[in-house]
Structure formats: structure tokens, C-alpha cells
C-alpha positions as CSV (number, residue, x, y, z in Angstrom):
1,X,8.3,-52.5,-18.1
2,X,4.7,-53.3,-18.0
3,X,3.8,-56.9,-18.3
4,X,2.6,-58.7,-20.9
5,X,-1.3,-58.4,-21.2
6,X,-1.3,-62.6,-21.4
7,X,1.1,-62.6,-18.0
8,X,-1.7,-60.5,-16.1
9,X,-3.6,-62.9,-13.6
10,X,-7.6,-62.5,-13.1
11,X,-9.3,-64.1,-10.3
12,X,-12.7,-65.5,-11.6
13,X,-15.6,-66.1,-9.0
14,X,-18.3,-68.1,-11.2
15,X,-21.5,-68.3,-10.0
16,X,-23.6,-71.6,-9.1
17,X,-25.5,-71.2,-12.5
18,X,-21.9,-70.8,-15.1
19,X,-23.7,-67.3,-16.1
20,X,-22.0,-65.2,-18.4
21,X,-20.2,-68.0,-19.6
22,X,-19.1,-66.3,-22.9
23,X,-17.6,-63.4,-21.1
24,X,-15.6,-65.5,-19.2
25,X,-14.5,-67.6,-21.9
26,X,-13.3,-63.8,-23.7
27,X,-11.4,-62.8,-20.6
28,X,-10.0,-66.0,-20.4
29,X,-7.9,-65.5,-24.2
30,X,-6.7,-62.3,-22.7
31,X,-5.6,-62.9,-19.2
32,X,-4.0,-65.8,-17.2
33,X,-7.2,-66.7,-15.3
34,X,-7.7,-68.6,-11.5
35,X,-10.6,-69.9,-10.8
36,X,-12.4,-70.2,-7.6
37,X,-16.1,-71.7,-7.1
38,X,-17.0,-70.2,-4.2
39,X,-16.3,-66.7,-1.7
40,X,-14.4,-68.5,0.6
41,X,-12.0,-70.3,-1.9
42,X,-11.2,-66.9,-3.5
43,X,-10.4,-65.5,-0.5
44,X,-7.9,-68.1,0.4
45,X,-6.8,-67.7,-3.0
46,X,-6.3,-63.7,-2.3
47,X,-4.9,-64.3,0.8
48,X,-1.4,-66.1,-1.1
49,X,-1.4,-64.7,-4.3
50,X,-1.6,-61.4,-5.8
51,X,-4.3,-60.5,-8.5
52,X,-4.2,-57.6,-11.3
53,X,-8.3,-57.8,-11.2
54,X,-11.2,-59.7,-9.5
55,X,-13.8,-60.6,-12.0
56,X,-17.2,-61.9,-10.4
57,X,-21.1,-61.8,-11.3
58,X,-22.9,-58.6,-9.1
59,X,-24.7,-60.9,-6.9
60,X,-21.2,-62.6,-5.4
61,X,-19.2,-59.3,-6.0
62,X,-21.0,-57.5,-2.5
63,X,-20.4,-60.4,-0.3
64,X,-16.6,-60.8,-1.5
65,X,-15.7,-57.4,-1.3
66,X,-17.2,-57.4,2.7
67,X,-15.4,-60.7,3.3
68,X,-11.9,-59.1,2.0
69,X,-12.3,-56.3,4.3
70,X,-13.2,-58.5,6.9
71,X,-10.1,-60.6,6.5
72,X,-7.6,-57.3,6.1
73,X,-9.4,-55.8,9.5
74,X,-8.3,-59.5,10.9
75,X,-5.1,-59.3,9.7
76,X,-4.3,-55.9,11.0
77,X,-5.4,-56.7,14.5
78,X,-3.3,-59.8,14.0
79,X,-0.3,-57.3,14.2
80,X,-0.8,-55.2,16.5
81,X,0.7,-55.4,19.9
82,X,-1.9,-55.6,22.4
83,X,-4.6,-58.4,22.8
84,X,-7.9,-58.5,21.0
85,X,-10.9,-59.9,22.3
86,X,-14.9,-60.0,21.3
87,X,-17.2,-61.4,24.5
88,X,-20.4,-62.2,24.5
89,X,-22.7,-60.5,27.2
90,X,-22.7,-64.3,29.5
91,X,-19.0,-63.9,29.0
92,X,-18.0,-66.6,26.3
93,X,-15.2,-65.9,24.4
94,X,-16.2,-65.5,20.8
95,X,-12.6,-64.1,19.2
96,X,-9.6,-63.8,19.5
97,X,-6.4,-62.1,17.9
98,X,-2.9,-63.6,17.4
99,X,-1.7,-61.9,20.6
100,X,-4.3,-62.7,22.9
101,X,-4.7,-66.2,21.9
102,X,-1.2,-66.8,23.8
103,X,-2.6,-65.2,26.9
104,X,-2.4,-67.9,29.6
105,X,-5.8,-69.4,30.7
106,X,-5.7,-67.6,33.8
107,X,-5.9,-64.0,31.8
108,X,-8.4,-65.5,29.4
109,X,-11.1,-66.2,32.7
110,X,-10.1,-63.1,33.9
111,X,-11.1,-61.3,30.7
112,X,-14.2,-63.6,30.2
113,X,-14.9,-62.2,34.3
114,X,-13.9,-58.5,33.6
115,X,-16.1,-58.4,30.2
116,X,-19.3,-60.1,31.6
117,X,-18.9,-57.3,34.4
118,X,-18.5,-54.7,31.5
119,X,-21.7,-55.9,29.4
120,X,-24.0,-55.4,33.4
121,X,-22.4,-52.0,33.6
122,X,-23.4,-51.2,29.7
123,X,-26.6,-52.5,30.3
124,X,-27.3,-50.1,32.8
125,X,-26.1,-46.9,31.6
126,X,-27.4,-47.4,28.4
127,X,-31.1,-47.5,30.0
128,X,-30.4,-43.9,31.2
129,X,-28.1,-42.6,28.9
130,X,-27.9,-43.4,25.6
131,X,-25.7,-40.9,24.3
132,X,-22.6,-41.4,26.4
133,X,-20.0,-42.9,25.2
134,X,-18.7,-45.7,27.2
135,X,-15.5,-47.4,28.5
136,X,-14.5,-49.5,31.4
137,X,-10.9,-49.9,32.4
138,X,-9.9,-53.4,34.5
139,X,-6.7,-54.8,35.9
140,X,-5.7,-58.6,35.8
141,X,-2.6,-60.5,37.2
142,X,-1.4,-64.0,36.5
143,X,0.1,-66.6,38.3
144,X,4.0,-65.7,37.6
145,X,2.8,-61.8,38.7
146,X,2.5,-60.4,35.1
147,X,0.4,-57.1,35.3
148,X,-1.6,-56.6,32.5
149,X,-4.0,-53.7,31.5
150,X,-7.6,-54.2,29.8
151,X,-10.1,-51.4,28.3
152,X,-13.5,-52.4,27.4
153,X,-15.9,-51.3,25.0
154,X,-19.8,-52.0,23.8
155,X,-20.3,-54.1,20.6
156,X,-23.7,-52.8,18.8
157,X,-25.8,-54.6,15.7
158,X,-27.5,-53.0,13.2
159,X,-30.9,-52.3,15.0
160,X,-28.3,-50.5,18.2
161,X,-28.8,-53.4,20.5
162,X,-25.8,-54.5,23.0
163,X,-24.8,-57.5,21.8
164,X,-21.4,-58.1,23.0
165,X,-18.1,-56.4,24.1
166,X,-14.3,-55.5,22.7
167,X,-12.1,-56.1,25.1
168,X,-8.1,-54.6,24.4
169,X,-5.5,-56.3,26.7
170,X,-1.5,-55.0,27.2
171,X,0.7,-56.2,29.5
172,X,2.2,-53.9,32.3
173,X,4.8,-55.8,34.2
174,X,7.4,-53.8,33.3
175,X,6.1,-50.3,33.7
176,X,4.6,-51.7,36.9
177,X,8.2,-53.0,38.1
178,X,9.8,-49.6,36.9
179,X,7.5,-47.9,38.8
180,X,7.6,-50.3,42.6
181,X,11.6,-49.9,42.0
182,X,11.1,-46.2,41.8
183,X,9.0,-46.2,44.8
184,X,11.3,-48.8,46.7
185,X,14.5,-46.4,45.9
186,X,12.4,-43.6,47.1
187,X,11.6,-44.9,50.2
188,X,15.1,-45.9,50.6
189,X,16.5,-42.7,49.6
190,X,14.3,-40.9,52.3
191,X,15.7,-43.6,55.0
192,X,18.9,-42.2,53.7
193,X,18.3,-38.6,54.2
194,X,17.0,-39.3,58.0
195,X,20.2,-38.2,59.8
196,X,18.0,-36.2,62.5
197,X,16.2,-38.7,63.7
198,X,16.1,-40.3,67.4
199,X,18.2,-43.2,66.1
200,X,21.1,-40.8,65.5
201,X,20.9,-38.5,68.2
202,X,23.0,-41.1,70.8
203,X,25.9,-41.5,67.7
204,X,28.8,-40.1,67.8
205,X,30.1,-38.2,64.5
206,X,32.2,-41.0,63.6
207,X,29.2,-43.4,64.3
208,X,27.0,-41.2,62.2
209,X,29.4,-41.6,58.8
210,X,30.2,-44.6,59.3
211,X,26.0,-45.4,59.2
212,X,25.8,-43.1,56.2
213,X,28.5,-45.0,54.1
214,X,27.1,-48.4,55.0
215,X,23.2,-47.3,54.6
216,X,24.7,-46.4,51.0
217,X,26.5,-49.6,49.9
218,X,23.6,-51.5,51.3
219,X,21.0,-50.2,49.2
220,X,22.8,-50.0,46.7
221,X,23.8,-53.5,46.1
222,X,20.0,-54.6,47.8
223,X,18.3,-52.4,45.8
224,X,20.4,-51.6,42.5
225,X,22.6,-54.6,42.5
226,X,25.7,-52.4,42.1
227,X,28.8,-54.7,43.4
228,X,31.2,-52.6,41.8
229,X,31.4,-48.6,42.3
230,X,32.9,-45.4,43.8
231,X,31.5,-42.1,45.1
232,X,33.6,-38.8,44.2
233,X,33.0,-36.3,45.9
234,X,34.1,-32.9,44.2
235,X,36.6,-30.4,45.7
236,X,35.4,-26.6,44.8
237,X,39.1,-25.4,45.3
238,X,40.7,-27.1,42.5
239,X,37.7,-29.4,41.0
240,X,39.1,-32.6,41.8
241,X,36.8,-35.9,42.3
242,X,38.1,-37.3,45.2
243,X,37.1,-40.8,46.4
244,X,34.6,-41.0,49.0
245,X,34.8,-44.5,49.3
246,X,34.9,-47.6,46.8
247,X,33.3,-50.9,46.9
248,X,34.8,-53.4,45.2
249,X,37.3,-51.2,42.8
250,X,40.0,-50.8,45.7
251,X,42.8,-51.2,43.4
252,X,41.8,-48.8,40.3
253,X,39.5,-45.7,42.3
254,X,43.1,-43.7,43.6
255,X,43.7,-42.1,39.4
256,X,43.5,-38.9,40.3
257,X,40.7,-37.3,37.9
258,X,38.7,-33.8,37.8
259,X,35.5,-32.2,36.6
260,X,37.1,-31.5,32.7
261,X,35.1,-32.8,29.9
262,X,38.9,-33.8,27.9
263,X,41.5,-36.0,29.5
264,X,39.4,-37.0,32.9
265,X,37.8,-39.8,31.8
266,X,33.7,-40.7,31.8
267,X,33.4,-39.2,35.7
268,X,35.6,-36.1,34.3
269,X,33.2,-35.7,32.0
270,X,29.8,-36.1,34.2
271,X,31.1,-34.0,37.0
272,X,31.8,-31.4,33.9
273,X,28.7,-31.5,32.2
274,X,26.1,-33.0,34.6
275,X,24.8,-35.4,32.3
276,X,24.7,-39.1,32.9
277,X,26.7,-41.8,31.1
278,X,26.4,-45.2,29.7
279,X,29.0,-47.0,28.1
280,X,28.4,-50.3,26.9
281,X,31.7,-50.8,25.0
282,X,34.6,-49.6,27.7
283,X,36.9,-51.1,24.4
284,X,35.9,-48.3,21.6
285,X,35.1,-45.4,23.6
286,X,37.9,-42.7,24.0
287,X,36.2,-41.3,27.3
288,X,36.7,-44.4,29.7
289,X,39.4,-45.2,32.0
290,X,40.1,-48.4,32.5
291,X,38.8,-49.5,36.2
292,X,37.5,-53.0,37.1
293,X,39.5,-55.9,34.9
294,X,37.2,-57.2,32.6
295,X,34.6,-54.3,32.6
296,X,32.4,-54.9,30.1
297,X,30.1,-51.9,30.9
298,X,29.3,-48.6,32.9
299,X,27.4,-45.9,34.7
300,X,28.3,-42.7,35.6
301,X,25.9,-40.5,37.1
302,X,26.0,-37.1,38.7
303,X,25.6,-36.6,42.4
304,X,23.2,-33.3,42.3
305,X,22.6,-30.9,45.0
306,X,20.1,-27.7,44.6
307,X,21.0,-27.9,40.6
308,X,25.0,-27.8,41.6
309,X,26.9,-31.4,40.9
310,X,28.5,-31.8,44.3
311,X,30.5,-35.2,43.1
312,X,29.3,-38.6,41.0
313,X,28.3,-42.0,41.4
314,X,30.4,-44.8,38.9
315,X,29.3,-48.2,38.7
316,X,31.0,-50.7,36.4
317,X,30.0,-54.5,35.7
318,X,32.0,-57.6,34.3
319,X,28.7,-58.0,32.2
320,X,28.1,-56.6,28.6
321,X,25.4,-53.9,28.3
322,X,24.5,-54.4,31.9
323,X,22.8,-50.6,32.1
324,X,20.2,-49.4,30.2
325,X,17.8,-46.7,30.8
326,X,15.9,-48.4,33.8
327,X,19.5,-48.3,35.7
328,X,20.3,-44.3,34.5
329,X,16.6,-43.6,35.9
330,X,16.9,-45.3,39.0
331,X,20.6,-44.2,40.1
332,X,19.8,-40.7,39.5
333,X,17.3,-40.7,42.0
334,X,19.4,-42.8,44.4
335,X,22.2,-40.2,43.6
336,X,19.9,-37.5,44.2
337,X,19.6,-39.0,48.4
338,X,23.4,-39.7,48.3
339,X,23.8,-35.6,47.6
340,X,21.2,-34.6,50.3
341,X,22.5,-37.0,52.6
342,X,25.9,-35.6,52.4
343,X,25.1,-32.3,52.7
344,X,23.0,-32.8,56.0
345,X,26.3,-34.7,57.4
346,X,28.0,-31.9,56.4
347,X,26.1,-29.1,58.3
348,X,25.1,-31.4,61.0
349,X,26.2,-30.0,64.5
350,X,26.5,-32.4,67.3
351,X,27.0,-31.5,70.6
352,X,29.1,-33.4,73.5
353,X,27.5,-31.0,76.4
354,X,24.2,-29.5,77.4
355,X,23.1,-26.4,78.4
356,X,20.1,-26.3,81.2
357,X,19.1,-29.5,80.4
358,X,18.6,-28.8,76.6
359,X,21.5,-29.3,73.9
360,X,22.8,-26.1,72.3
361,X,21.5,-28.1,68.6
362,X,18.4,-28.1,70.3
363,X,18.1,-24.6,71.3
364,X,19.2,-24.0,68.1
365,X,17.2,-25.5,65.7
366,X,14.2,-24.7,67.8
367,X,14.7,-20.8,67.7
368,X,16.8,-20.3,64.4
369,X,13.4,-20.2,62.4
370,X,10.8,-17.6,64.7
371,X,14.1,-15.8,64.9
372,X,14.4,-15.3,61.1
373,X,11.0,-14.3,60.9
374,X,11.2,-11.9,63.3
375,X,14.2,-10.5,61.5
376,X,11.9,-10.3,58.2
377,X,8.8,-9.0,59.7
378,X,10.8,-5.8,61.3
379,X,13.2,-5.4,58.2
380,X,9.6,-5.2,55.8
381,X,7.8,-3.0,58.7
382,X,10.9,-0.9,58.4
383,X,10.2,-0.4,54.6
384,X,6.7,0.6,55.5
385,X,7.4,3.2,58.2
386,X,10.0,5.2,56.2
387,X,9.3,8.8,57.8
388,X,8.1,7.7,61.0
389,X,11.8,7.5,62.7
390,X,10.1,6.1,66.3
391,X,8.7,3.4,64.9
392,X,11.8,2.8,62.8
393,X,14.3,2.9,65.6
394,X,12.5,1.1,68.0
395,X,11.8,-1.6,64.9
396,X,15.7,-1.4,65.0
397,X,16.1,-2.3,68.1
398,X,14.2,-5.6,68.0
399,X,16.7,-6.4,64.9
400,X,19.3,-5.5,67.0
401,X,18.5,-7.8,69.9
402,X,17.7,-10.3,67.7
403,X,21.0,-10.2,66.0
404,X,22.0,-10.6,69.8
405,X,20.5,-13.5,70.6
406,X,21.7,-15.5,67.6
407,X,25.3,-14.2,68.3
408,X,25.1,-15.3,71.8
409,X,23.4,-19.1,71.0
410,X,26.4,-19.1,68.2
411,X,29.0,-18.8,71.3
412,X,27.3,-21.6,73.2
413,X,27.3,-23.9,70.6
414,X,31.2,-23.3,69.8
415,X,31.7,-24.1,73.4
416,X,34.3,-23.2,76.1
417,X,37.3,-21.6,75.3
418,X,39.8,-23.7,73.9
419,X,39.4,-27.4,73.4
420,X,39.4,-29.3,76.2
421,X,35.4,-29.7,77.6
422,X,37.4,-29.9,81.6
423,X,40.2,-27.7,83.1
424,X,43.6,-29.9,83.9
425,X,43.1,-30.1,87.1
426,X,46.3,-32.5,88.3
427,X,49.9,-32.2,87.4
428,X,50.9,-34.2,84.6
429,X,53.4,-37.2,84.9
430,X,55.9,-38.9,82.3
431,X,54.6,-41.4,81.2
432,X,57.1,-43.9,79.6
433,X,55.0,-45.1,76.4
434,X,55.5,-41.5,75.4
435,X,58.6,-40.3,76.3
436,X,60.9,-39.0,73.7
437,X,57.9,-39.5,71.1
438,X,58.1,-36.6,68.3
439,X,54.9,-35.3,67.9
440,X,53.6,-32.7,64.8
441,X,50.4,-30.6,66.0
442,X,48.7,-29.2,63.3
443,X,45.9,-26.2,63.5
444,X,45.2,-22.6,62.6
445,X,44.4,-21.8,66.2
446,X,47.5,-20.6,68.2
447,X,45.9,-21.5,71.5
448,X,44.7,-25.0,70.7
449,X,48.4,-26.1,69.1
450,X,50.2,-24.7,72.1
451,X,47.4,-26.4,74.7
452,X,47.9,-29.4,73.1
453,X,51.7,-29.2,73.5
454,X,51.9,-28.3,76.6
455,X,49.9,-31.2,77.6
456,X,52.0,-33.9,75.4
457,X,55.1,-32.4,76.9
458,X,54.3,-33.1,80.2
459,X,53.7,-36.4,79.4
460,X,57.2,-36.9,78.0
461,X,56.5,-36.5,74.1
462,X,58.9,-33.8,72.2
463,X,56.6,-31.3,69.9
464,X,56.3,-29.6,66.8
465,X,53.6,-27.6,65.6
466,X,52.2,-25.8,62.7
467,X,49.8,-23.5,61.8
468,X,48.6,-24.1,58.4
469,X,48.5,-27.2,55.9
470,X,51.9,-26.5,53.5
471,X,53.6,-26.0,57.0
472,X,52.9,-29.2,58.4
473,X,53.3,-30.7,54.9
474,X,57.1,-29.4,54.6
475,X,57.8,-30.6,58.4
476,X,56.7,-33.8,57.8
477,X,58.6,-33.8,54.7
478,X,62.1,-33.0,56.6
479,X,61.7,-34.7,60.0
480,X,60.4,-38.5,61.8
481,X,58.0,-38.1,63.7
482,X,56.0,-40.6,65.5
483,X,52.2,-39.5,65.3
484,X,50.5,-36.8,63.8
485,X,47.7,-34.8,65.5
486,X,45.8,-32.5,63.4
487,X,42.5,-30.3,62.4
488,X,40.6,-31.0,59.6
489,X,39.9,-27.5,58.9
490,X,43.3,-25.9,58.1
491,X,44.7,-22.7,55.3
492,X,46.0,-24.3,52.4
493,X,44.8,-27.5,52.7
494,X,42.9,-30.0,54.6
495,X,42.7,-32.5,57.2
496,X,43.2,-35.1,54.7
497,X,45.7,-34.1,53.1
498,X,48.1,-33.8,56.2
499,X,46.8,-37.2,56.2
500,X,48.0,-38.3,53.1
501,X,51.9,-36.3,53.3
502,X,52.0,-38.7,56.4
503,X,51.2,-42.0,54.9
504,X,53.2,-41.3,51.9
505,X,56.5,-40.5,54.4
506,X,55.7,-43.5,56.4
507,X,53.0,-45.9,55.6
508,X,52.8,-46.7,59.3
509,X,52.9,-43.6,60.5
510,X,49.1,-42.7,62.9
511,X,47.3,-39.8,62.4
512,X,44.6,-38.3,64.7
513,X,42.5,-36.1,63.1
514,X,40.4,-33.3,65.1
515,X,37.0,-31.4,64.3
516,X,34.8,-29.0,65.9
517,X,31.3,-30.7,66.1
518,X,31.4,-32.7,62.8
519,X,32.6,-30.5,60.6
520,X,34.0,-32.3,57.8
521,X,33.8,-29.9,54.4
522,X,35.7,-32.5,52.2
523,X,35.0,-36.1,54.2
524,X,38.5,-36.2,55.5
525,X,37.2,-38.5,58.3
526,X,35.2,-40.6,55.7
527,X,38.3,-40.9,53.3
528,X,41.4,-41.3,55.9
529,X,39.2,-43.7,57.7
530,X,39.5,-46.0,55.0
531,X,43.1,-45.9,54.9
532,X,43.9,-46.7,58.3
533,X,43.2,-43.1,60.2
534,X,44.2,-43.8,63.8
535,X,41.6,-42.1,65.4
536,X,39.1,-38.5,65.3
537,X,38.4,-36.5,68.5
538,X,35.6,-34.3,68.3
539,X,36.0,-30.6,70.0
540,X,36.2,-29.9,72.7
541,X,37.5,-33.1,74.1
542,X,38.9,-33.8,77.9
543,X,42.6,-34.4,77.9
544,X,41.5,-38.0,79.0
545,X,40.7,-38.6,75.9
546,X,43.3,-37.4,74.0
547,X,45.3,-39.2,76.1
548,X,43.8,-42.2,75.6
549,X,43.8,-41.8,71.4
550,X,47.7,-40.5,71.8
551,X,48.8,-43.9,73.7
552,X,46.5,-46.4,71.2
553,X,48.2,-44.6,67.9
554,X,51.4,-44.9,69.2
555,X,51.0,-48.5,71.2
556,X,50.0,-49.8,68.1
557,X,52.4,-48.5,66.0
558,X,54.9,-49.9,68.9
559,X,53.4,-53.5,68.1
């Protein structure tokens, strides 16, 4: 319902002289008038109240209505987010908006500085050029390391003169942070990924994970202040996530869980679906499994390699709505180096003998790459000779030799025969530490489990062996035995899980663990290390030093 004509309220500018005084006194018996004597009272007056008209004489109508828009212009830059400034051409600060009025005093010199050197640089160009528009962008930081932003513009009165400058401030401290963390992860993350260099070359395999694992929880506490998390990696054979290693979730990371977006929990569902997760209410969301007590909060995040999720990253916090965006962005990346970095660990080839002075890795990774492109250049000459069978054949040839070459530096970097790098070159005696010790042996290789007998047996130790992983699994199952010896690599299962049918028969029962130059396909060394693995030998090894790992497992067992 409209109002009442009488309730409708008229703001009345009278002029210095009372003109039109019976006009006034008309509108007045019509309308609920306010009076205001001069432009600045009615625009305090327009500023708190709301008016149905404006009546005024001509001659103070113009200069009210430019005041208005003046005072709405000031009120809009009041709300907007950045910093408004007007500066004269010596640098004095003439105006101000709401925002940057709370600019410390060390932003306000700096603007005063940056603007006086903006008004010289007008100045000039607008001798040669007057036609261009013009802008000048600065930088400014203040005594507690806030960045902030400024662009600058020319200020021009009626006749186009330079007469002062707008100056628009934002501040950048977070973007700016975002963007040093990104680069301080990045840098990290390449640190991470540096398994080739000198530093590594005199570790042993062992050595080499070990530094991986720790280079990971290090930065990732230093860097992204996660106390609290687990790597998965994933198995391809049955999609599991098995733990890599845990920091600070010991007690909660052994559930067993798998790459299923139902029933598997918030890393069940990353692994499944590569996307990342936050949950900021563990209480009310159906996906999480309960980890850390008192979790108020947590990250999932996939580990990618080549587009493929290889395993994921979980970090969970005590503290609510401790991840946001910033966190997702930054342990992506850092899970992006953890994928790499695994990957290189995993085709990593170390070798414990040279070959004329040069390591067969060497030799290797020198030669792999001109050998390949020999390979490529003869296979596409081949596709341009067709018809011309000399050329062809004797193109085939080089392929052939090639495909010689890389099957020959193949056989030197598998090494000797067998698995010992030194032939047994003295009779073996008993030794009483192991007599009567029941031994399994566990590995695909019929010549390496019965060397490896007939070694222990001469030492005194009684010996099983087995060829394949549900083998050794069912012996261990039906006998005692005293230590366990076996290869990572194995049919139907792996190094690992030998591992784990021994520990769950007796939790003090050692295991050695055995690989051929690193290789490590599911991070049984990694994993069984962190349950109390009694030792790795790396093939081939000298019977000294299975020895030696046979009498420490079974010494300290003995103690």
C-alpha cells in the first residue's frame, strides 16, 4: 500500500534569499518537509535518512546533485577491498579510503615514495606521448613482512594537466607465502628425487631406503607440519594399500584397506578415484575410519605416478579444520616427489662389483640410450629401404648386434652364477651356535636354495626349503623353525609376506630377507624393517656374510 501523500518526506534546500517562499509554503501542506540551509547540511541529511523528493531553487540544485555523487563515489570506494589513495605530484597524501587509512605508516611513506616516483615517470612520457595510456605497477613490504601490491595512475583537471595520481593498494602476503611454500616444497621435492647422485653412490640398498623414508618424514613435518600420517603403497595384484611406513599412527595404520570407493574408508576411496580428500568432521562423515584418537580432521591425497595412483598420502590432526586448500595444494605436489622417488628406488640397480674399473650401472646407463637410438635409426632406415634387401640385411645385422650387446651388459649386471660374489674355498666346520638350528630357505631358484643349504648344513643347521611363497607359508605353518632366510621376489607371494606368516607363528622368530641388486617391487625391505626384520643381504653375497647375518639372527634370538 502506497503511503499517505502527507507521510511522504521532501528535503527542502532554501536558498540564502527565502525565494519562492510561496512554493514552499504549498509543498509544505502536502508533504512532511526537512529543511536544510545549506548543500552540506542536506547532504548529511541524505546521508541518514531517506527522501521521496529533493526540492531546491536551480542555482543550488547543480552543486547538490555533483556533491551527492561525489559522496556515493566515496562511499563505494569505502567498500571495496583494496586501498585507495589520491597523491599529489611532491608526494603529499591528499585522500584516503577506509581501507587504506589503516595501512601502517610504513606503507603510507612507501606509497607517498612510489607515487612521487609515478607523477616523474608521467611527466615524462606525457611530453612524448600524449596518447598512451599509462600505469605503473610497485611493490612495498612492511615491518612484520606483509607484501602488498600498488598500481598507479595519472590524475588530470579540466584543461588535461597532471595534477596528481590514484594510487590502488592490495595486500599479497598470502599469495606471496602460497607461492615461497610451493617453491620451498619444490625444491625439497627435487632433493627428494636425487637418488643418483654422488651422495648415494657409496650407500648400500638398505642405506639408500632408509635415507628416502627419513628425507620424507623430515620434510614433511619441516615443511608441511604433518606429525601424524602414513604412506600406502598400492599392491597391483589384489589392490591393497599396504603401509609403507607411519609416523605417529603406529597403533591404528595395520586395518587392512584397498583401492574401492565403498567400505575402504577415505584412503579406499582416494586410491579408487584419484581425487584428494578433506574431511573436517571425521564424526559425520560415513567415509572415515577412525585412526588417530581425537582426530578432529584429515587429508588424503593420491600418490601419482605418470597419471597411475601408485599408493596415497593420509595425514590426520587433533585440530578442527586443520586442512584447507593451501594443505590439498601443497601435499599434492609433495606426493607427486614421494611417487617419483619411489619409483627411481624401485628400478635403481646397485652394484657390489666392478667390471674393468667401471660398475656394470655405469656401463649401463652410459650406453642404454646411443644404443636405443641406434636401434631406432636402423628399424626407420629399414622402413625406407623396403626393396633394397642389401641394405636391409646388413641394417639387420647392426639390430642384431645391438640386441647382442644389451643381452650381454644384461648378463654382467646379474652377476656370477649363483649367489655368492666368491667360490667356498675352505671346508666348512660345525659351528656350535648353529648346530641343530631348523632353518626354512625360501626362493624360486633351485640352485640358490640348495647353495644355501648346503652351506648351512655344513655349519651344523638342519634345512628346509621351498620354492614359492604358499610353500613356505604352509611349512611355517606346520613346523618351529628357528630363522627364516628368504627372497623377496617369490610366485604367489612376496618377500614380505613370508615375513609376516613368520611373525604371526612366533613374534620372535628372525627373518633375513634377500634381493638381487635392490629390487624391492612392494617395499618388503621398507615394511619388514619396521617390524623388526633381522637383516637384508643383497645378491650375490660372500658366504661371509651370510654367515655373519645367520649367527646375529639367531644370537639374538638366543639372548
Amino acid at each position: 500500500m502506497e503511503r499517505n501523500i502527507k507521510q511522504r518526506k521532501v528535503l527542502v534546500l532554501r536558498g540564502t534569499a527565502g525565494k519562492d517562499k510561496d512554493l514552499l509554503e504549498a509543498v509544505s501542506s502536502c508533504f512532511a518537509i526537512t529543511s536544510a540551509q545549506s548543500v552540506d547540511e542536506a547532504l548529511a541529511l541524505l546521508a541518514h535518512e531517506d527522501f521521496d523528493a529533493v526540492f531546491s531553487i536551480t542555482a543550488d540544485f547543480l552543486p547538490l546533485e555533483r556533491a551527492s555523487v561525489s559522496q556515493q563515489a566515496v562511499a563505494i570506494l569505502n567498500t571495496i577491498g583494496e586501498g585507495v589513495c589520491i597523491v599529489s605530484g611532491d608526494g603529499t597524501l591528499l585522500w584516503t579510503n577506509q581501507k587504506a587509512e589503516k595501512f601502517s605508516d610504513s606503507i603510507k611513506q612507501g606509497i607517498c615514495q612510489r607515487s612521487r616516483q609515478a607523477f616523474e615517470y608521467f611527466s615524462q612520457r606525457i611530453t612524448t606521448d600524449k596518447n598512451q595510456p599509462l600505469s605503473r605497477k610497485y611493490s612495498l613490504t612492511d615491518e612484520k613482512d606483509r607484501y602488498f601490491e600498488m598500481n598507479i595512475a595519472p590524475m588530470f583537471d579540466e584543461k588535461g594537466e597532471l595534477v596528481r595520481v590514484a594510487t590502488v593498494v592490495w595486500e599479497e602476503t598470502a599469495s606471496r607465502q602460497l607461492q615461497q611454500r610451493i617453491n620451498v616444497i619444490d625444491k625439497a621435492g627435487r632433493e627428494l628425487v636425487r637418488l643418483d647422485a654422488e651422495s648415494f653412490s657409496k650407500l648400500s640398498v638398505e642405506e639408500r631406503i632408509n635415507l628416502l623414508q627419513d628425507k620424507i618424514i623430515r620434510y614433511a613435518r619441516e615443511l608441511l607440519h604433518f606429525d601424524h600420517f602414513v604412506v600406502r603403497i598400492m599392491n597391483r595384484q589384489n589392490n591393497q594399500l599396504e603401509v609403507l611406513f607411519g609416523v605417529g599412527l603406529e597403533g591404528d595404520v595395520e586395518t587392512q584397506v584397498f583401492a574401492n570407493v565403498e567400505n575402504n574408508g577415505i584412503t579406499g576411496y582416494v586410491a579408487a578415484t584419484g581425487r584428494s580428500y578433506i574431511c573436517n568432521d571425521p564424526a559425520s562423515d560415513p567415509r572415515y575410519l577412525p585412526g588417530l584418537d581425537g582426530v578432529q580432521s584429515s587429508l588424503t591425497i593420491p600418490l601419482r605416478l605418470h597419471d597411475q595412483v601408485i599408493g596415497t598420502l593420509n595425514v590426520e590432526s587433533s585440530k578442527k579444520a586443520a586442512f584447507g586448500e593451501d594443505d590439498r595444494q601443497m601435499a599434492e605436489i609433495f606426493g607427486r616427489y614421494i611417487a617419483i622417488s619411489l619409483n627411481i628406488l624401485n628400478l635403481l640397480v646397485v652394484e657390489h662389483y666392478k667390471t674393468t674399473g667401471q660398475t656394470a650401472e655405469d656401463l649401463n646407463r652410459e650406453v642404454s640410450e646411443p644404443l636405443n637410438n641406434i636401434m631406432t635409426d636402423a628399424s626407420q632406415l629399414m622402413e625406407d629401404y623396403i626393396g633394397h634387401d642389401d641394405i636391409r640385411h646388413r641394417l639387420q645385422g647392426i639390430m642384431d648386434k645391438v640386441i647382442y650387446i644389451k643381452k650381454a651388459l644384461k648378463g654382467v649386471q646379474e652377476g656370477p652364477k649363483g649367489i655368492f660374489g666368491s667360490q667356498i674355498t675352505a671346508a666348512a666346520t660345525i659351528d656350535p651356535a648353529l648346530l641343530s638350528k631348523q632353518v626354512l630357505v625360501v626362493d624360486d631358484e633351485q640352485f640358490i636354495r640348495q647353495t644355501i643349504s648346503d652351506v648351512l648344513q655344513k655349519y651344523g643347521c638342519s634345512v628346509d626349503t621351498a620354492g614359492d611363497a604358499r610353500q613356505a607359508q604352509s611349512l611355517i605353518a606346520q613346523r618351529t623353525y628357528d630363522l627364516v632366510v628368504s627372497d623377496i621376489k617369490l610366485p604367489f607371494g612376496s618377500g614380505y609376506e613370508i615375513f609376516a606368516a613368520a611373525r604371526q607363528k612366533d613374534q620372535g622368530l628372525p627373518v633375513i630377507l634377500m634381493t638381487g641388486f635392490g629390487y624391492d617391487p612392494n617395499h618388503s625391505i621398507v615394511r619388514a624393517n619396521r617390524e623388526g626384520l633381522s637383516a637384508v643381504l643383497y645378491k650375490p653375497f660372500k658366504v661371509e656374510q651370510l654367515m655373519v647375518e645367520v649367527r646375529s639372527a639367531l644370537t639374538k634370538t638366543k639372548a
